[in-house]
N, C-alpha and C positions, 0 to 999 in steps of 0.2 A: 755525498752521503756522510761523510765526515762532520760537518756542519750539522746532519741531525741528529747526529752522536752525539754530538757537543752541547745542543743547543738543549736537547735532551737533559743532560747531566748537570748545566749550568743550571737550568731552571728549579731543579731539584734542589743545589744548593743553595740556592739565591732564597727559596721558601727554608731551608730545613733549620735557619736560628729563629722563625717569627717567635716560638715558643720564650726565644731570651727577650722579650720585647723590642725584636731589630732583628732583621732577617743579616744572619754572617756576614761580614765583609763593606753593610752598608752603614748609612749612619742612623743613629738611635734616633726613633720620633721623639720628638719634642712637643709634652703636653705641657698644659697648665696641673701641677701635682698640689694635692690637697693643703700640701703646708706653703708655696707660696707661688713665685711667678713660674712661667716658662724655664725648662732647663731639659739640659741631656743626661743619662744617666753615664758616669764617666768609668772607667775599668777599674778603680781602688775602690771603687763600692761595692761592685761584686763579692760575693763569697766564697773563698775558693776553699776553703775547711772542707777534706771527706767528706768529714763528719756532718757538717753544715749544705752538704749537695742531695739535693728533695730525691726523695725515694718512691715517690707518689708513682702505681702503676700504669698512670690513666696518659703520664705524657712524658719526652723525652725534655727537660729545662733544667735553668740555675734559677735561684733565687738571686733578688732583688732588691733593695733598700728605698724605693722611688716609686712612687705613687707614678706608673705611665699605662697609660692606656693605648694598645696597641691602632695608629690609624688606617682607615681602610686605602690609603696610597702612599703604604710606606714605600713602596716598589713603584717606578715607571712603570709604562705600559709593556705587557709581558710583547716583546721584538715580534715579526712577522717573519715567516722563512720564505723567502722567494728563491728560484734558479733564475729566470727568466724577466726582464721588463718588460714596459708594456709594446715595446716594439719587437718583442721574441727576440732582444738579444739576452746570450749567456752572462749572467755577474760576476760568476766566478767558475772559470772551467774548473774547478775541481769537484765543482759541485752538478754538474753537468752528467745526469746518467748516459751517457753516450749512448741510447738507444737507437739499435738498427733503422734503418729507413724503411722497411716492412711495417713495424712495431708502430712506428710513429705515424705513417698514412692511416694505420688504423685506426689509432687515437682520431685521427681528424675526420675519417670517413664515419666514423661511430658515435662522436659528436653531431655533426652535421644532418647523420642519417634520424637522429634522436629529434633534430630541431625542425626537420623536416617531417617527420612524425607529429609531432607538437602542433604545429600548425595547420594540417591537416584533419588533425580530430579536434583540434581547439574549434575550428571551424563546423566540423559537424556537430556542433555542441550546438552551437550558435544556431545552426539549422533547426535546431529537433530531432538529429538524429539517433543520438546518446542521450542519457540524461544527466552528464559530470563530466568535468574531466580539469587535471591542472597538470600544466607545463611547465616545463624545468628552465625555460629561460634564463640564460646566464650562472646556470649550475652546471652545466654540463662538467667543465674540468673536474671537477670535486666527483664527478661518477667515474670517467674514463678514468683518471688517474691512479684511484684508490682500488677500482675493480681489477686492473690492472697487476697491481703490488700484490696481491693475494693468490694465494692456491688455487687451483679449480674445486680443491672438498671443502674449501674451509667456507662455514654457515655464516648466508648473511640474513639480516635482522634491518627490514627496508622501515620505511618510515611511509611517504606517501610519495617523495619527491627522488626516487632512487631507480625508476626507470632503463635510467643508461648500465648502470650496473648488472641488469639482466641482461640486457644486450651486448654489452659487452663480450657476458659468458655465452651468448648465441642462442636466447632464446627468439624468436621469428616472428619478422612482422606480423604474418599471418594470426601468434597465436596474443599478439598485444591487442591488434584487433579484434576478433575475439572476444577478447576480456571486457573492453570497452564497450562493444554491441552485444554480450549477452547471450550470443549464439552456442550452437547446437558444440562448435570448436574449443568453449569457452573450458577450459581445463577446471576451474569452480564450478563448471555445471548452472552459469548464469544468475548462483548464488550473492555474488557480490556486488558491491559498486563498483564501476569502473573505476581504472588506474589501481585495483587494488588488486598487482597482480602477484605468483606465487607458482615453485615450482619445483617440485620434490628432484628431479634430474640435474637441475642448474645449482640446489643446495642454496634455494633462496626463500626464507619462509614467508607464508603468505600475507600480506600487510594487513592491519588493523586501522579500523579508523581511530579507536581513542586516541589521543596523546600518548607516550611514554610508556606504554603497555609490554610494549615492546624490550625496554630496557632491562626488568629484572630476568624474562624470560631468557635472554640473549646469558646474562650472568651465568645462569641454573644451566646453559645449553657446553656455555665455557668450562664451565664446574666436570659435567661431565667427557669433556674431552681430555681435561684436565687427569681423570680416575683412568683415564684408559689409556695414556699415555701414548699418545699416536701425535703425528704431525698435523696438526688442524687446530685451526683458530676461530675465530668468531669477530665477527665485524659487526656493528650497529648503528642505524646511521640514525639521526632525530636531528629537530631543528634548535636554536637556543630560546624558543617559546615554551617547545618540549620540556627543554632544560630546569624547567621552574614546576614541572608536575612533581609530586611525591616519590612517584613510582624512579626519577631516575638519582635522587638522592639514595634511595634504596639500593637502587643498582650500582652506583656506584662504591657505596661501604661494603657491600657483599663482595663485590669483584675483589677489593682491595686484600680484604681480610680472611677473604678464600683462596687466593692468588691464584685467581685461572687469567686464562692467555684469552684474551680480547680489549678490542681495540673498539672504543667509541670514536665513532664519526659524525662531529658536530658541524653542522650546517648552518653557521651563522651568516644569511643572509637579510640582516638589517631591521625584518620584521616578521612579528607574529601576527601571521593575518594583517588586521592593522593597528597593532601595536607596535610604535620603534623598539629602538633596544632601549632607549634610553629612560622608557618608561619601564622596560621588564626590567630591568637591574641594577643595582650603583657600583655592582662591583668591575673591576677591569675583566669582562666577557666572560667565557665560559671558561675557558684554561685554566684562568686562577683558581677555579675550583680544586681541580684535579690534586695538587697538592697538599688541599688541608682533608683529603681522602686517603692520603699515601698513592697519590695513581701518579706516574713517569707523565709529563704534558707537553704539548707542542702546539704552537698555530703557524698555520700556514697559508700563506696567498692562496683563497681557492680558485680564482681565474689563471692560477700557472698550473698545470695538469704536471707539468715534471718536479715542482715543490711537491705538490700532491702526492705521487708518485712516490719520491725519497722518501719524504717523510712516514707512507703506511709501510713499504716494504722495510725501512729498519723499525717500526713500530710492531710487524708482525714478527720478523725474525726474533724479536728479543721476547714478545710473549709467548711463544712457543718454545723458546730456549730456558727462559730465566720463571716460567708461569707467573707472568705478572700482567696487570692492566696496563693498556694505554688510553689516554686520552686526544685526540684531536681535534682543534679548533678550525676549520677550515672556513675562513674569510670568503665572502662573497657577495653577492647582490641577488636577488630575484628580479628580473625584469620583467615579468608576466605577473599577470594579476595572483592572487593566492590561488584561487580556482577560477571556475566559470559563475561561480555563485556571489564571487568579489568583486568591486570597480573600484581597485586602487587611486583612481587618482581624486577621489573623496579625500585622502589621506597624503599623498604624495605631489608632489610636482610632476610635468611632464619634462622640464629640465634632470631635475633631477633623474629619471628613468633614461633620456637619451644620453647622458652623459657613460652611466654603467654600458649601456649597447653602443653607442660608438667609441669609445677611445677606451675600456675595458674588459673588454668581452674576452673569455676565453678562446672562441674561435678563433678570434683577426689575432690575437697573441700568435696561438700556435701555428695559424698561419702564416705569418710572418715571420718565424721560425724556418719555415718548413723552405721559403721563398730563400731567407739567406742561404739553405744549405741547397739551392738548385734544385728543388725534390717537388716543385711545385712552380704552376702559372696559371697565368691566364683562362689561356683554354685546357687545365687541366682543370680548374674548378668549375669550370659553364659544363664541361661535359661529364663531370661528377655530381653536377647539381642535378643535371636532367634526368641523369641515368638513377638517383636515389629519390627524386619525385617519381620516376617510372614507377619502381617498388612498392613505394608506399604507396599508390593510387590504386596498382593492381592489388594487392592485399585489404586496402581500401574497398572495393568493388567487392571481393570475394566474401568481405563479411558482411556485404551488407544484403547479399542473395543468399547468404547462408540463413537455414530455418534454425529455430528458437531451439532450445532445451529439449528435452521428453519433461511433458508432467507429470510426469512418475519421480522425477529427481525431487522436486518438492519433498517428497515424503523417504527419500534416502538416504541413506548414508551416517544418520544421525545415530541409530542404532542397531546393531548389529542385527538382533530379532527386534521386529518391527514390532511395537506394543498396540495391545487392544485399540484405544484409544488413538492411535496416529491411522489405525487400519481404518477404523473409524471412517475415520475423515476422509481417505482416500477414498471408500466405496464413495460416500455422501455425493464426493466429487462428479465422480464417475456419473453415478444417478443423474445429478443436474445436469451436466455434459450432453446424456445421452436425449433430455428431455428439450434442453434450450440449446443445443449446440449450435446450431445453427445465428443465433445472435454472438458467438464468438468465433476469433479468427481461428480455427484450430489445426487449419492445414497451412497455416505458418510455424507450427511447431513438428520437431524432428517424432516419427514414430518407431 
């Protein structure tokens, strides 16, 4: 944890001179300046007069004698925080959260049970059983890890790819399924698309499909935990496609300059849809952001779930202590297509996708992990495998004998007194129902 204390701080300062055209401690870019060749601005140029040191409200800087134009790589690539290689050994036991052996089977049974979920409705998708659905392949650690570090109250703000995060806090097969089939169980009331789930008891609001919609709301949600001074934070996770909506530049200057306690959770796995990164951005990733906002930034390995881990839990302690944002960049891959609606390998390699699932994967990580500390085998995984397809198959089954909505929910919930005009509609309903019911399935829906 020390390491993300640091890594923390260092990063802060490594950005806090860009304003003197050269971030502190590195060496000054060197342009071409207006009056001749290539040069560095050297330290007897400077101004160091009181009198002569700029007063301008808008930034903290010294003036300068040199035509330099700040470049966009004055800085390396902002470092990656891992605990863990890709063989689950420790790199630095100090960095090592020495997590119970309880705590960590969970991690992997929650993972697993996620990916095993995944596959399951990806497949009834495939069927025609659902009509959507996308899987988190190769995101798992960046859920387990981060749902983990956080309170049980503190609000999360999902994106569309944050599934394991409900899970984690215990929400139930039964009610994922549910969601995905649209049934009578479906806690939406069959309002939604699937995968867009949401859940006032687990303190996880319910997903939107826009892009970044999510992000100012999350700010305004911080803002107010912030006025009421209580322990709770606010987590928001979006992907770095998101990253480039309006909405999360917004949310980001707000957090900064309100200084409430949350923490963005950036899911940089490689593409938008099928956009790389390298066409979304020139800048070094999303991180580098976070500073020319005033926001504390970190990236972290997101196939290590104990980087993961570190990283949100001293990101949370310190925005609840200090009411400040954080930013998270957590590295990863998607190995699954974007949705059911996508066929990534229009855009991708299939090299390239087996490389992320076998010799990457956060699973084989942490179990390889779990195998050095004896906590794990062979047939400890055959019969956790069988026994978490059991669950999911049975939850499987039960929502799909499960009846539809009431059609009364249609016309609910929207407003408290129901207006003229939605009444309306309801009777209209009713009428045609009573006259052609029979050409519709109506005793598949809940009465």
């Amino acid at each position: 944890m020390a390491a993300v204390a640091a890594a923390l701080g260092r990063l802060g300062r490594r950005w806090s001179g860009l304003g003197r055209c050269g971030p502190r401690g590195l060496s000054r870019p060197h342009l071409a300046t207006a009056s001749g060749p290539r040069r560095s601005l050297s330290a007897s140029q400077e101004f160091t007069s009181l009198d002569e040191k700029p007063k301008f409200p808008g930034a903290s800087a010294e003036f300068v004698d040199s035509l330099n134009f700040i470049q966009p790589n004055v800085i390396s690539g902002i470092p990656i925080y891992r605990v863990m290689d890709r063989q689950g050994q420790i790199m630095n036991t100090s960095e090592d959260p020495k997590l119970p052996k309880d705590m960590v089977l969970k991690f992997y049974q929650k993972m697993t049970l996620l990916n095993t979920m995944d596959r399951i409705l990806y497949e009834s998708q495939r069927q025609g059983r659902i009509s959507f659905y996308m899987t988190n392949y190769g995101e798992e650690g960046t859920h387990i890890g981060s749902a983990a570090a956080l309170n049980a109250t503190d609000l999360v703000f999902g994106q569309y790819r944050e599934a394991g995060v409900l899970m984690y806090r215990g929400y139930p097969l039964e009610l994922f399924m549910g969601q995905c089939y649209a049934n009578a169980k479906d806690e939406g009331k069959g309002r939604q698309m699937p995968v867009h789930y949401g859940s006032n008891i687990h303190h996880f609001v319910t997903i939107s499909s826009p892009l970044a919609t999510q992000i100012p709301q999350a700010v305004g949600a911080a803002y107010s935990f912030k006025m009421a001074q209580g322990d709770r934070a606010v987590i928001c996770y979006f992907g770095e496609g998101a990253a480039s909506e309006g909405d999360a530049h917004a949310g980001f200057n707000f957090s900064a300059t309100l200084e409430c306690p949350i923490i963005f959770f950036c899911r940089n796995n490689g593409y938008a849809i099928s956009t790389p990164t390298h066409e979304q951005y020139r800048g070094d990733g999303i991180a580098a952001r976070g500073p020319g906002y005033g926001i504390m930034s970190i990236r972290v390995d997101g196939n290590d779930v104990f980087a993961v881990y570190n990283a949100t839990k001293e990101a949370r302690r310190r925005a609840v202590a200090e009411n400040q944002p954080f930013l998270i960049e957590a590295m990863t891959y998607r190995i699954g297509h974007h949705s059911t609606s996508d066929d990534s390998s229009a855009y991708r390699s299939v090299d390239e996708v087996n490389y992320w699932d076998k010799k990457d994967h956060p699973i084989s990580r942490l179990r390889h992990y779990m195998v050095s500390k004896g906590w794990w085998d062979e047939e400890q995984e055959k019969a956790w495998r069988k026994q978490s397809r059991k669950r999911v198959m049975e939850a499987f089954e039960e929502a799909e004998r499960c009846l539809k909505p009431k059609l009364e929910n249609m016309f609910t919930d929207v407003y408290e007194d129901m207006p003229p005009q939605l009444k309306k509609q309801q009777e209209s309903l009713g009428r045609h129902l009573k006259m052609y019911g029979e050409h519709y399935p109506i005793d598949l829906f809940d009465k």
